[in-house]
C-alpha positions, 0 to 999 in steps of 0.5 A: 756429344749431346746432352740429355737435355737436348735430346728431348723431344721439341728440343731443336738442334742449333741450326747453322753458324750464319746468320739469316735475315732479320725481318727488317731486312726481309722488309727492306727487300720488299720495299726494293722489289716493290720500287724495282717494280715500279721503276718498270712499270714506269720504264715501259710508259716513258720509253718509246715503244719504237725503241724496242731494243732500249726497252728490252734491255732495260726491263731484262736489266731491272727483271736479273735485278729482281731475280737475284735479290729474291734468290738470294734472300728470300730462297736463302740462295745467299747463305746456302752452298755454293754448288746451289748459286752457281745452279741457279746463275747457270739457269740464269745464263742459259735463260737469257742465252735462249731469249736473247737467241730468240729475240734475235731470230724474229727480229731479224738479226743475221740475216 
């Protein structure tokens, strides 16, 4: 039951029992987007664009990297239900299953 105090107005309701990220830790995951960037920027000079397939893979590899680490903290993915992460994995999934259908159509595999 609440009490009288907390049913006065600007008095915020206890939010839930986890604990979100400090700012430090918001932070910290700029700093690794920001050198999961540059590790891609850096992979797309280094690697021989005759290696297609080897540049695909990685820079697919480093851009689900940056795409879980901003679901998860900055989209609060990682201290919401888990109906909601396995939304997000299913499109990922489907995501990756169309361009790599894609991928293969005009590039000639099967045929």
């Amino acid at each position: 039951m609440a009490t009288a105090h907390e049913l006065q107005p600007g008095h915020h309701a206890p939010v839930d029992a986890h604990a979100h990220p400090t700012g430090r830790q918001y932070v910290t995951v700029a700093a690794i987007l920001s050198v999961i960037t540059a590790a891609e920027v850096a992979v797309f000079y280094v690697i021989p664009h005759t290696a297609h397939a080897v540049l695909m893979l990685v820079l697919a590899v480093l851009a689900i990297s940056k795409f879980v680490l901003v679901v998860a903290f900055y989209m609060h993915l990682k201290f919401d239900a888990r109906l909601l992460t396995w939304l997000f994995a299913g499109g990922l999934v489907t995501a990756v299953a169309m361009i790599t259908g894609l991928w293969a159509l005009f590039n000639g595999w099967g045929g």
